[in-house]
Structure formats: structure tokens, C-alpha cells
BAFI-3210 file (N, C-alpha, C; in Angstrom, 3 decimals, decimal comma, padded with zeros to 6 digits):
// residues 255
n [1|2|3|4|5|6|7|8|9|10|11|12|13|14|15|16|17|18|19|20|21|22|23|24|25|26|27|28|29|30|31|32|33|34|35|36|37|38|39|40|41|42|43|44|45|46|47|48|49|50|51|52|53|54|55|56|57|58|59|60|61|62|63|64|65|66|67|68|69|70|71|72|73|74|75|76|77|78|79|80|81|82|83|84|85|86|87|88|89|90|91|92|93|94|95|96|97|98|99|100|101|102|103|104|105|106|107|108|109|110|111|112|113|114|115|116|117|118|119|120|121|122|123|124|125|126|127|128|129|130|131|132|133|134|135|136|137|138|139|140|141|142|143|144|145|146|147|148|149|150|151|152|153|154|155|156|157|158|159|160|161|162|163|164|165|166|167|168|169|170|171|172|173|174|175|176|177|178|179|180|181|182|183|184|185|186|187|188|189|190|191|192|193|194|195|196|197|198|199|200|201|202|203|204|205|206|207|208|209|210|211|212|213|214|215|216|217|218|219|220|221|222|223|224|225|226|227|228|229|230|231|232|233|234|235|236|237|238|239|240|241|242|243|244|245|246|247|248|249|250|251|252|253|254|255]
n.u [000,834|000,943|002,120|-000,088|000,805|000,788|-001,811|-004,061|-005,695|-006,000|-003,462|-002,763|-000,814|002,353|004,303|007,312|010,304|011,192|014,080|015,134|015,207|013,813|015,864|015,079|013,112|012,671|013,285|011,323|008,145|005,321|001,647|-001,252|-004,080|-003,746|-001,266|002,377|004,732|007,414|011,464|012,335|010,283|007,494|004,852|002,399|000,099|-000,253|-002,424|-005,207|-007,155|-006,326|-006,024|-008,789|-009,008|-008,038|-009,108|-011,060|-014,628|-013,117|-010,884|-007,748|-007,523|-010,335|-010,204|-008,475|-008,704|-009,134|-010,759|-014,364|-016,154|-013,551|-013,287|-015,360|-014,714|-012,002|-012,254|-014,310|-012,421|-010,474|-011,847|-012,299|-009,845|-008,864|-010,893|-010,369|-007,704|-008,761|-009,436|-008,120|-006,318|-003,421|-002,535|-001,249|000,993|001,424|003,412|003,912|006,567|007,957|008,866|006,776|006,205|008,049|009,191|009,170|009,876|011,964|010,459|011,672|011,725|013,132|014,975|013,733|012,335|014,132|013,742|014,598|015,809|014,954|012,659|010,862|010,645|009,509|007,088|003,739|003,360|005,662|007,023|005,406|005,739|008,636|010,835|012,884|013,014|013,376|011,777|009,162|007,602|009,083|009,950|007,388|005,069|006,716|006,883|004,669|001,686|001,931|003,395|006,055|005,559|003,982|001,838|000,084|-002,577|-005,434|-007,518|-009,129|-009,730|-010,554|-010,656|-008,808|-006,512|-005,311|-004,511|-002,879|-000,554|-000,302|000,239|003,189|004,251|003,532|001,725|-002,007|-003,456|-006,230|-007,364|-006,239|-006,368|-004,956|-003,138|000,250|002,186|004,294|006,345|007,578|006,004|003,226|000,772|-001,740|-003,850|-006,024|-008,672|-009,367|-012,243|-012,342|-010,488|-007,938|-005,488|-003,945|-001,526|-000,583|002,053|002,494|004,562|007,113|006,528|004,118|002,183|000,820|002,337|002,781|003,283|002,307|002,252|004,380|005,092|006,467|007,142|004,987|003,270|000,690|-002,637|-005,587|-006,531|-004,808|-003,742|-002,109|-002,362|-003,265|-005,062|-005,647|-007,899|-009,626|-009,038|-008,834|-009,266|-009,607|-010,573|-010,120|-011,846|-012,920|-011,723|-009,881|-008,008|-005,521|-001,894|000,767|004,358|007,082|010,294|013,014|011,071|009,791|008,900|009,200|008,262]
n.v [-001,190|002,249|005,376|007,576|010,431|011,726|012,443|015,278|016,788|014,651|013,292|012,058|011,589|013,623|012,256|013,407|012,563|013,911|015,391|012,583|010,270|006,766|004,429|002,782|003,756|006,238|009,964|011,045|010,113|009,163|008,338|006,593|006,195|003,520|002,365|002,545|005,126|005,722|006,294|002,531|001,244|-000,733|-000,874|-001,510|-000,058|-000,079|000,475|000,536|002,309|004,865|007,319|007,690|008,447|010,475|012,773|012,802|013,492|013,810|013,966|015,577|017,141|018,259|020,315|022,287|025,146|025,707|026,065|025,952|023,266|021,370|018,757|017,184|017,543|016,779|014,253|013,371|013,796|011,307|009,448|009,115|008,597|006,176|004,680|004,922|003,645|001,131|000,957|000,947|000,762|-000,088|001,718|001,905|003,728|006,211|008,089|010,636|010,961|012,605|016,037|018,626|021,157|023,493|024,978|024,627|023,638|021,057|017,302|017,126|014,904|013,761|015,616|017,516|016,108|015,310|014,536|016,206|019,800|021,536|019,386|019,311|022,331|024,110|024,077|023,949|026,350|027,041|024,877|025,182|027,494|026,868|027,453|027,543|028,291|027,750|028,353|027,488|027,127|027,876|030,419|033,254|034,075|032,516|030,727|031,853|033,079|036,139|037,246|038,383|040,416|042,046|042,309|040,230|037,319|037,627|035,822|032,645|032,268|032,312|035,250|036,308|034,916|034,440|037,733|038,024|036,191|037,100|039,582|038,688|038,376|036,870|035,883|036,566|033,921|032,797|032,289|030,290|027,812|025,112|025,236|025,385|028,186|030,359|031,630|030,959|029,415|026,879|027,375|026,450|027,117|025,963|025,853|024,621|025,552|027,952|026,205|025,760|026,500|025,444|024,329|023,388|022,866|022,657|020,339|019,771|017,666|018,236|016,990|017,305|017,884|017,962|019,424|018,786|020,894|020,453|017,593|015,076|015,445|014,812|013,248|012,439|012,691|012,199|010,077|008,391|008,882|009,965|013,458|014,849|017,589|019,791|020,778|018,614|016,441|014,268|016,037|015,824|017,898|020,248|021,761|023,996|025,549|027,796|029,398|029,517|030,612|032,095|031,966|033,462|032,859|034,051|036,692|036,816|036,973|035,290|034,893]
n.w [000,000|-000,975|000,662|002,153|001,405|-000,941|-001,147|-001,436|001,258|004,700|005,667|007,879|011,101|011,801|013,651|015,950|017,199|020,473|022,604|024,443|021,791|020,942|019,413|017,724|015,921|013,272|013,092|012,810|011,714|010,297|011,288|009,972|008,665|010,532|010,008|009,796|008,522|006,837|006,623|006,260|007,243|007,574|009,191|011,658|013,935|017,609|018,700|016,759|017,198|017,266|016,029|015,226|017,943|018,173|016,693|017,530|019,746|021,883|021,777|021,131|019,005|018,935|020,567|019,074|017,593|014,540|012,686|012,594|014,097|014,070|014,550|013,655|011,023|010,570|011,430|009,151|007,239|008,193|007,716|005,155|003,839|004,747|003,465|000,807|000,649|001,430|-001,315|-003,149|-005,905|-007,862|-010,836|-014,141|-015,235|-017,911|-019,146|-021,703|-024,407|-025,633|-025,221|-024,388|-023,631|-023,972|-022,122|-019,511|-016,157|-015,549|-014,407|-011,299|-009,002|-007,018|-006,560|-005,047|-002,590|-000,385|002,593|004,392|004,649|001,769|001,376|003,819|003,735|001,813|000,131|-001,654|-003,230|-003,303|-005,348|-007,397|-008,770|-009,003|-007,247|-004,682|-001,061|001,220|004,001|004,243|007,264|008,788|009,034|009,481|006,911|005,158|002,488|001,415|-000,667|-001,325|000,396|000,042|-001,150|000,653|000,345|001,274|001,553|003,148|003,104|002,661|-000,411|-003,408|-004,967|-002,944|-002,720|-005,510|-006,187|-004,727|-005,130|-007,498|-006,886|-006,347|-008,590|-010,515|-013,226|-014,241|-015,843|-017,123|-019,456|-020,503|-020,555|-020,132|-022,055|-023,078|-022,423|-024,246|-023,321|-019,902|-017,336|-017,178|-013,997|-011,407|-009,388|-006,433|-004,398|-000,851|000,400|002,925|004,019|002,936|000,776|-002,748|-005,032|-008,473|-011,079|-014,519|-016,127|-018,143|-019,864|-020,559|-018,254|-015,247|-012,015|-008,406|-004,662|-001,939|001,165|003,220|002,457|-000,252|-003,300|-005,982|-009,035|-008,999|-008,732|-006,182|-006,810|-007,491|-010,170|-013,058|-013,605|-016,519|-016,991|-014,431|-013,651|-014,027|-012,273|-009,547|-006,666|-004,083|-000,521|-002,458|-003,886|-005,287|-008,514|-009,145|-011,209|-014,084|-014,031|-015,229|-014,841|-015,029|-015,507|-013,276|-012,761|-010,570|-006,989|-004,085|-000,007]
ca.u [000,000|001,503|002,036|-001,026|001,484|000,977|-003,070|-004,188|-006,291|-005,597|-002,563|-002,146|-000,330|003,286|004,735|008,562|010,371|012,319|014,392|015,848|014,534|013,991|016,601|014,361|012,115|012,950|013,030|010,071|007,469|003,237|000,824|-001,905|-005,182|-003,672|-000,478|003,510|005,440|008,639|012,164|012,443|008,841|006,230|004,123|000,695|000,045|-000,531|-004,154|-005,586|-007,683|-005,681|-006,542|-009,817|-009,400|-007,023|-010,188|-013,076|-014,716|-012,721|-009,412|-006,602|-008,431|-011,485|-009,463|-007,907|-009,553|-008,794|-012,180|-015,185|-016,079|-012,395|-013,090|-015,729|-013,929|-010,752|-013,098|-014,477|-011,099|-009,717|-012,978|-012,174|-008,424|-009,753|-011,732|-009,124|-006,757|-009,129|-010,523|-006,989|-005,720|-002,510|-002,466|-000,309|000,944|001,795|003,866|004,192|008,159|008,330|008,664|005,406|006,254|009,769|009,953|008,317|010,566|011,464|010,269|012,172|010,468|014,356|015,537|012,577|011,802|015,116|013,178|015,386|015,564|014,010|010,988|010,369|010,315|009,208|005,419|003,063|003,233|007,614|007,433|004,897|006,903|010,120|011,511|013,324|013,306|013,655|011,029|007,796|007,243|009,928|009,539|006,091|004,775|007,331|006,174|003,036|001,310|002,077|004,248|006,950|005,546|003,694|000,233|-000,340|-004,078|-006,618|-008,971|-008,758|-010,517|-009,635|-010,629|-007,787|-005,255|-004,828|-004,276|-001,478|000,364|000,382|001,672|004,398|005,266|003,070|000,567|-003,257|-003,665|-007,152|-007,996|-004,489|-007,253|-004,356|-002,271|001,638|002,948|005,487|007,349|007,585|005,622|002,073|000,725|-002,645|-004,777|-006,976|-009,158|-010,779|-013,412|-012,005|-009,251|-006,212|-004,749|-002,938|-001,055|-000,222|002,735|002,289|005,274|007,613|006,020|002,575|001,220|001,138|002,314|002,408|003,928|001,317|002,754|006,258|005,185|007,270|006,248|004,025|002,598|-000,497|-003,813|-006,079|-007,187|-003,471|-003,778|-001,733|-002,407|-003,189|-005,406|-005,826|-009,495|-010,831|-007,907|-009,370|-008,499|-010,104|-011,430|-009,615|-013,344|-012,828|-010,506|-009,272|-007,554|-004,162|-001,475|001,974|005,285|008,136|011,538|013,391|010,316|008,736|009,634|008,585|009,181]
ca.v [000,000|003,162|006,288|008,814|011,779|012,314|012,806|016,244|016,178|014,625|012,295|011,049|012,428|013,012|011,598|013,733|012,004|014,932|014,611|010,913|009,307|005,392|004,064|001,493|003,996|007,381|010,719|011,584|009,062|009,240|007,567|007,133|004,869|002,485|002,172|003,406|004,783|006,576|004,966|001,294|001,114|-001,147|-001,777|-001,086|000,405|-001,406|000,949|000,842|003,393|006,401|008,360|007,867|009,029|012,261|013,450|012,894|014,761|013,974|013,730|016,837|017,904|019,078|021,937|023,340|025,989|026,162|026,810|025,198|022,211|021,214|017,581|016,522|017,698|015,658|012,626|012,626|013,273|009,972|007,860|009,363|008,645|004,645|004,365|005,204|002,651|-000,399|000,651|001,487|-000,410|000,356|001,912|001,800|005,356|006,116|009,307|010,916|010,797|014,119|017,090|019,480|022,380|023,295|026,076|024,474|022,954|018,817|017,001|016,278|014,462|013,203|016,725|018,308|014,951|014,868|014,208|017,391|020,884|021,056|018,782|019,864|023,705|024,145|023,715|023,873|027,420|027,228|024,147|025,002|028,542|026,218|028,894|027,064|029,564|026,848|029,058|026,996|026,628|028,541|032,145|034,374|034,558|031,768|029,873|032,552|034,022|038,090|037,662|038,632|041,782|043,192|042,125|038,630|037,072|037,881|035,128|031,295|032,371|032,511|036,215|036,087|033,768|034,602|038,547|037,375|035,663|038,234|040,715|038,699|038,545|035,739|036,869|035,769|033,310|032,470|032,171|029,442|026,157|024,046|024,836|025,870|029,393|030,416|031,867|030,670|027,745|027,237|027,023|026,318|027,661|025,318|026,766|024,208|027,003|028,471|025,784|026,039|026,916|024,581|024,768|022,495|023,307|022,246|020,137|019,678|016,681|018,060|016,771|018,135|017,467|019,021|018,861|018,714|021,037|019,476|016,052|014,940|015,865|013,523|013,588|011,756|013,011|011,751|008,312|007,853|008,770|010,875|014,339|015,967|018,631|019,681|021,045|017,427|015,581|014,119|016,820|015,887|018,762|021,433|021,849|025,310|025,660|029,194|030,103|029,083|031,680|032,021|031,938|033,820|032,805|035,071|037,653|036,874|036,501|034,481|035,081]
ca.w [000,000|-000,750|001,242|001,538|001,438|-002,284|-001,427|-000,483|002,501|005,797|005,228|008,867|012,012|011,546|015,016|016,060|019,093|020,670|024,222|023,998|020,812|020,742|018,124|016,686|015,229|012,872|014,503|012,329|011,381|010,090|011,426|008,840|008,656|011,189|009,244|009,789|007,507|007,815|006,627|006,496|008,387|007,559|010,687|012,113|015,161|018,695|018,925|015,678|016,819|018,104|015,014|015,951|019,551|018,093|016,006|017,868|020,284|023,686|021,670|021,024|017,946|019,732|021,052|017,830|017,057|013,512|011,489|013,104|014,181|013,382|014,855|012,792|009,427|010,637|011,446|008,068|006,421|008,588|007,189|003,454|003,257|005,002|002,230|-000,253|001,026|000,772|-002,397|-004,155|-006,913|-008,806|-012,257|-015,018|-015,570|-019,673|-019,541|-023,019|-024,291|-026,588|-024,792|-024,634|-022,659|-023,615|-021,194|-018,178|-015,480|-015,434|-013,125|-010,518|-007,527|-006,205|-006,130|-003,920|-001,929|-000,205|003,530|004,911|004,281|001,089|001,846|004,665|004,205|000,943|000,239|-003,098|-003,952|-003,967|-006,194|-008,430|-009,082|-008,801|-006,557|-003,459|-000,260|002,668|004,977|005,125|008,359|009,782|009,219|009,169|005,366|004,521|001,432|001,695|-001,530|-001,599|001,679|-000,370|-001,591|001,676|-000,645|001,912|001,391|004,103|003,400|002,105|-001,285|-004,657|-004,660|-001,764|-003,057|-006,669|-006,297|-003,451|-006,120|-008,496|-006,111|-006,245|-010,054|-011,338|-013,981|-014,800|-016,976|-016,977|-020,382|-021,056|-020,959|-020,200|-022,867|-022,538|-022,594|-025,095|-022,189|-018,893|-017,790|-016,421|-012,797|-011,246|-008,109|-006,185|-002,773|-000,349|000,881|004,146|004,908|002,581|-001,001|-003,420|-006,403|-009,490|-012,158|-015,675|-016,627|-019,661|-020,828|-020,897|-017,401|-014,110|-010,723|-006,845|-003,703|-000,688|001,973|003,337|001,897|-001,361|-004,788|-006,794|-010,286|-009,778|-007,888|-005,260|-006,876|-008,166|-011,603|-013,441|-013,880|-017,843|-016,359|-012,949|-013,223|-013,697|-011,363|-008,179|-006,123|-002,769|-000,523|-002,412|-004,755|-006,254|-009,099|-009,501|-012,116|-014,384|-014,118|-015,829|-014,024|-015,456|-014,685|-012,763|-012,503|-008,985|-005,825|-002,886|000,771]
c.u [000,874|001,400|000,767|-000,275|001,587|-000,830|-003,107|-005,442|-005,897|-004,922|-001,960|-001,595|000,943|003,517|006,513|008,861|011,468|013,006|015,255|015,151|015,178|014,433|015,712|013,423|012,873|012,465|011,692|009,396|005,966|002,716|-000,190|-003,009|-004,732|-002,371|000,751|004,129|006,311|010,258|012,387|011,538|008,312|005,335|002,979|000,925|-000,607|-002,503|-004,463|-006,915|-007,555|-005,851|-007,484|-010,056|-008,967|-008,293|-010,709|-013,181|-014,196|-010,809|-008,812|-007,516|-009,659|-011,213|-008,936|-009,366|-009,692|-009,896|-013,149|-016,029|-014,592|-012,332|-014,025|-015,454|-012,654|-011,370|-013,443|-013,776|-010,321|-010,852|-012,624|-010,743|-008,538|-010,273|-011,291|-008,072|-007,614|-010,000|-009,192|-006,797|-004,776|-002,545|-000,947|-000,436|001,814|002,546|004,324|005,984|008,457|007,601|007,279|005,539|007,653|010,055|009,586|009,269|010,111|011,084|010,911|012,183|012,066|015,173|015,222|012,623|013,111|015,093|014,310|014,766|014,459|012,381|010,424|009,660|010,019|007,824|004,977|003,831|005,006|007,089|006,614|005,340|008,302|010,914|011,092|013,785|013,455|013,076|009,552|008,188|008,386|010,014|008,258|006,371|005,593|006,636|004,794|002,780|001,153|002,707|005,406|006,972|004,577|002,347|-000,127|-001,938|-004,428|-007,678|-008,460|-010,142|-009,901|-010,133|-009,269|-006,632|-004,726|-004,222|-003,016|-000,377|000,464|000,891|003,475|005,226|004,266|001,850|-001,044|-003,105|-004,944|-008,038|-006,720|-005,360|-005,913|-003,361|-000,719|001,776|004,081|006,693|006,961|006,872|004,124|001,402|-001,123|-002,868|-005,386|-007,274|-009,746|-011,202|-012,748|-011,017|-008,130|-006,475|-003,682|-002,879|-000,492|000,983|002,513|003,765|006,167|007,086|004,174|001,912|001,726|001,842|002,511|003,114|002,954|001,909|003,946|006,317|006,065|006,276|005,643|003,541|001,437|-001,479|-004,280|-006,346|-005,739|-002,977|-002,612|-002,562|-002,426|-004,089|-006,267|-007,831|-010,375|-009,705|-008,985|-008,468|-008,707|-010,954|-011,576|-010,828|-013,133|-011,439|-010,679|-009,315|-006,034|-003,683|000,029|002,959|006,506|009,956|012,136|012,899|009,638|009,599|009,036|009,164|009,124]
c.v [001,247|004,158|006,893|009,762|012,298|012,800|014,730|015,897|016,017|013,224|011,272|011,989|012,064|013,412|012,496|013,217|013,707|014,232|013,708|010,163|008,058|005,472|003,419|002,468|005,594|008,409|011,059|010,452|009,750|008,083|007,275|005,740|003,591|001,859|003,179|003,766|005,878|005,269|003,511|000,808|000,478|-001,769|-000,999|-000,819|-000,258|-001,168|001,579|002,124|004,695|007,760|008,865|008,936|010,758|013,086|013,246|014,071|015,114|014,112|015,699|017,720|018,923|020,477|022,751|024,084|026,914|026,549|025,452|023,921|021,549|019,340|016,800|016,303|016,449|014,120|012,255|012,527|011,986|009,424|007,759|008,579|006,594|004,044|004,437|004,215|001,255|-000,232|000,900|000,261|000,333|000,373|002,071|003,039|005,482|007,759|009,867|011,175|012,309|015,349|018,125|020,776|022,820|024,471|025,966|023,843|021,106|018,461|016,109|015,638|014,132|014,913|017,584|016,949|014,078|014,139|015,223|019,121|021,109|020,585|019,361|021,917|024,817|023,615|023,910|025,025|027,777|026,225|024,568|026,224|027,523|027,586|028,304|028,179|028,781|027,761|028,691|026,722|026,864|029,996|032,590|034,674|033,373|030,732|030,619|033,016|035,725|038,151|038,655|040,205|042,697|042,938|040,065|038,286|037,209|036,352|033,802|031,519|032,707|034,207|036,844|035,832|034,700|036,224|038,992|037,191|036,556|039,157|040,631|038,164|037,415|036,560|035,819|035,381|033,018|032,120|030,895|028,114|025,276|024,033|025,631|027,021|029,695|030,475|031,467|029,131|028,046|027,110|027,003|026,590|026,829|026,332|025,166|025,214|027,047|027,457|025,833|026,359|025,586|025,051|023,809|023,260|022,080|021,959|019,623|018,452|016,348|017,647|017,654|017,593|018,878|018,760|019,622|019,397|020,634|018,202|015,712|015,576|014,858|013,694|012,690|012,564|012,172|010,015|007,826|008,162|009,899|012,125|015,194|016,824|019,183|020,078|019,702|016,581|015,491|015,561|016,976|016,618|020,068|021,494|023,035|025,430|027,060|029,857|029,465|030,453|031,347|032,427|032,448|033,772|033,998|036,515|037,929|036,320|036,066|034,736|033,680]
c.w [000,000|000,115|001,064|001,542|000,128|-002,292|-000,722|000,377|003,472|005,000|006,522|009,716|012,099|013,207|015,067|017,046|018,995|022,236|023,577|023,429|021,198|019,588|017,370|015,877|014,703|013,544|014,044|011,492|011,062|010,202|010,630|008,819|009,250|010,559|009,860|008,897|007,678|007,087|006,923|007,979|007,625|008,467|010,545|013,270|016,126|018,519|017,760|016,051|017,490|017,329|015,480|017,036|019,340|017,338|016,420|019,031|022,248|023,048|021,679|019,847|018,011|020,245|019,861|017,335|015,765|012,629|012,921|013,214|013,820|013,891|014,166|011,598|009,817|010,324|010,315|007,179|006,324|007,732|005,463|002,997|003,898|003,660|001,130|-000,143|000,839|-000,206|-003,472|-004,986|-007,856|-010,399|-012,758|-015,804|-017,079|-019,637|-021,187|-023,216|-024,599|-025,486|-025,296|-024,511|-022,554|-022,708|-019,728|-017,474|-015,746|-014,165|-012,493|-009,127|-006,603|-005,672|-004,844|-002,742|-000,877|001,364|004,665|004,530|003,251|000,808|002,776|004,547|003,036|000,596|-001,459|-003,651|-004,375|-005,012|-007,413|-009,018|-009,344|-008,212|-005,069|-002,711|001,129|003,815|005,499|006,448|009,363|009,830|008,960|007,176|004,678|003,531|001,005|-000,040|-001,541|-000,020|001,199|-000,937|-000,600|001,252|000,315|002,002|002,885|004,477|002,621|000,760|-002,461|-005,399|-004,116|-002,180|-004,371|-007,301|-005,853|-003,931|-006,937|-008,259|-006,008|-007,282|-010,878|-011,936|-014,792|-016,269|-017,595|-018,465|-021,333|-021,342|-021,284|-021,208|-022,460|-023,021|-023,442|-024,565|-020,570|-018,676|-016,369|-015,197|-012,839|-009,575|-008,016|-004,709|-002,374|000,702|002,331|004,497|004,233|000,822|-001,678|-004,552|-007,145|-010,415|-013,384|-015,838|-017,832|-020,675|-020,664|-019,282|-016,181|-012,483|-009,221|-005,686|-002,458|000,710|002,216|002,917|000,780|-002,154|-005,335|-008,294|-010,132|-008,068|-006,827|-005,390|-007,492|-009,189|-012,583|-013,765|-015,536|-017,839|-014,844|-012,687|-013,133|-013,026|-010,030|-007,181|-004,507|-002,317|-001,182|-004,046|-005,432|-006,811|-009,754|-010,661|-012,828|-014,515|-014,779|-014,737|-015,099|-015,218|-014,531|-012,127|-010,843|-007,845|-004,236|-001,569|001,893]
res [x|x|x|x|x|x|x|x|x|x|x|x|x|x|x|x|x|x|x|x|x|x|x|x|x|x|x|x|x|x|x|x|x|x|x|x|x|x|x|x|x|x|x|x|x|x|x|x|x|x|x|x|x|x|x|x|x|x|x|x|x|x|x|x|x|x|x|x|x|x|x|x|x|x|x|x|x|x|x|x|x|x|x|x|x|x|x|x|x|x|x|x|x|x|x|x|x|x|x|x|x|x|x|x|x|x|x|x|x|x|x|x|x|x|x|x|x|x|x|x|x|x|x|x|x|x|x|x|x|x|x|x|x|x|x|x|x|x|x|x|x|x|x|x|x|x|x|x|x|x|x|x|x|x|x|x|x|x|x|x|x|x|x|x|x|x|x|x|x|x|x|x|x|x|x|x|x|x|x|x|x|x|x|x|x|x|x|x|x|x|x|x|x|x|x|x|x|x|x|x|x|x|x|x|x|x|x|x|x|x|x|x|x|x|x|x|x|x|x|x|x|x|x|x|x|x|x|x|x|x|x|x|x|x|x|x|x|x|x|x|x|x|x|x|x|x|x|x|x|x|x|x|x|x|x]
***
């Protein structure tokens, strides 16, 4: 069974030991539908249902007070990403050979996906710019849309989002229907309504891929599949699709 860290959504709870880590286990591990995974991990967990207990309504979750109700949304994220795991079945992915997009970045999932710096601190909106700033999740605005230019979104809306990004050099595309740019190379906006932003890049051989917060990069969507346009890609909760915008090398800048 593969990782969920290529789905967007809820992918599991990643576990850090700090203090005096146990050797037998990596310092950073995910827990995930009753499943470990983490370097040279394949186990299950003693209490298959600790997920459970972390989303409901006596667990840790109950207290975040991130949008409302934040323990029933988790709960039905855990039952969704369940249900995805015993209904999966591996496809046979056909990538096209001849370049499409000669000005779009390659894709390189080994470059980004290094399980350090990089991965970790680097999120959608760097990769799908390809513009590495190693600040998710360590500085204010880091990895942010219009942090960089003093223009930072207000609201989780594609109203919000997509004006954010152009503050900070990227320019509406909205009329591109998927096809490649002469110059630069093409990106994509997703919203799920009040909880987050994602972003797709259009790559050199025509399809797309993403990188889910600090998770690796991936080229295939929610049900596995490859990616040849993001508006009909499983895309989970992230339901409103934006807008495509162009990316100019060297033009924008991220903070």
C-alpha cells in the first residue's frame, strides 16, 4: 500500500520524538489509517484506533480551534483517506516521451523529496513557481502568496489567493485552458473554501504534478492517476478551481 502523502487532505499524524529518541524507530514518522510509515517502516500500530481518539470529540483535535467544528472535518477526512486505502488499486501510468512544454521545469520528484531541508520547508506554492526559499514553516509569510511583496491574502478564497500571487510577479492566466505558454511555464490555483490553497505546475512533458505542503512531490492526484489537467484531477477537498497563471523565470519573488 503506498504512502497517503501524495493525497491532499488529511494524510495522517506526523509523530517527532524529541528529548531521547527510541533508536528502533525514525526521529520523524506518520501515522496514517492504522499504518507506519517513515524509513524502512512497515508496521501497524498497537491501537488501531488512536486516530480515531485524536479526532473525535474527547481527543486533542477538539481543542484546535482552527475553522469550526475542526473535529468533525478531521473525522471525516480519517474515514475518506480509510476508504481510499481499501478501495486502491494500482495503475499503469503512460507518460508521453516528446517534450510538450519546452519552457516548463522537469520534473524532478528526487531533487525536492530529499526528507530534509528542502521537503520539509518548501510547500506547493515554492514548487509550483520552482523557486526554493527553505522558509515553510519557519519564518512568518514563509512559502506565503504576496508575503513577499507586503500584498499577503486575508482570506482562504480565490478572490484572496490569486491577487497574493500576483503581487508577487506571477501573472493571470485564466484564459491558457491548459495549454503551454510560449514563455515561462504554467501554474494552477486550487481553494478548499475556508481551509487552505494549493497549487499544481504544468510540466515539460505536458502533465502536471504538486507537492502537498512538506510532503514529497508527486505527479499523480487523489485516486493515483496521473495528472493531464488539474481542473478534472481528483483533487479531494480542495473543490474550487481558480484560475491558471503564468510563471516567469526570474520575474517573482517568494518570501
Amino acid at each position: 500500500m503506498p504512502s497517503p502523502e501524495y493525497r491532499l487532505g488529511y494524510r495522517g499524524l506526523i509523530v517527532e520524538q524529541i528529548r531521547s529518541p527510541s533508536r528502533a524507530l525514525p526521529r520523524m514518522f506518520r501515522v496514517a489509517a492504522g499504518a507506519i510509515y517513515g524509513p524502512e517502516l512497515a508496521h501497524t500500530i498497537a491501537d488501531p484506533e488512536l486516530e480515531e481518539f485524536f479526532a473525535g470529540p474527547h481527543g486533542p483535535a477538539a481543542k484546535i480551534k482552527v475553522l469550526p467544528d475542526f473535529s468533525r472535518f478531521l473525522t471525516r477526512q480519517l474515514r475518506q483517506l480509510k476508504e481510499f486505502r481499501e478501495d486502491f488499486e494500482p495503475h499503469r501510468q503512460h507518460e508521453p516521451h516528446r517534450p510538450r512544454c519546452l519552457c516548463a521545469p522537469l520534473y524532478e520528484p528526487a531533487w525536492w523529496n530529499d526528507g530534509g531541508q528542502k521537503q520539509w520547508h518548501n510547500n506547493c506554492y515554492n514548487y509550483a513557481c520552482n523557486y526554493r526559499t527553505d522558509t515553510f514553516r519557519l519564518t512568518w509569510g514563509g512559502g506565503q502568496p504576496g508575503a513577499a511583496s507586503g500584498a499577503m491574502y486575508t482570506a482562504l478564497t480565490c478572490a484572496a489567493v490569486g491577487p497574493a500571487a500576483i503581487s508577487d510577479g506571477l501573472i493571470a492566466n485564466p484564459a491558457a485552458h491548459n495549454r503551454c505558454p510560449k514563455e515561462g511555464h504554467l501554474v494552477a490555483l486550487v481553494i478548499a473554501p475556508g481551509i487552505d490553497f494549493h497549487w499544481y505546475r504544468k510540466g515539460r512533458n505536458g502533465l502536471w504534478s504538486h507537492k502537498p505542503g512538506s510532503t514529497p512531490v508527486t505527479n499523480v492526484d487523489n485516486s493515483g492517476h496521473l495528472i493531464p489537467d488539474p481542473r478534472t484531477a481528483n483533487r479531494g477537498m480542495y473543490t474550487n478551481f481558480c484560475t491558471f497563471m503564468t510563471v516567469m523565470h526570474g520575474h517573482i519573488k517568494i518570501a
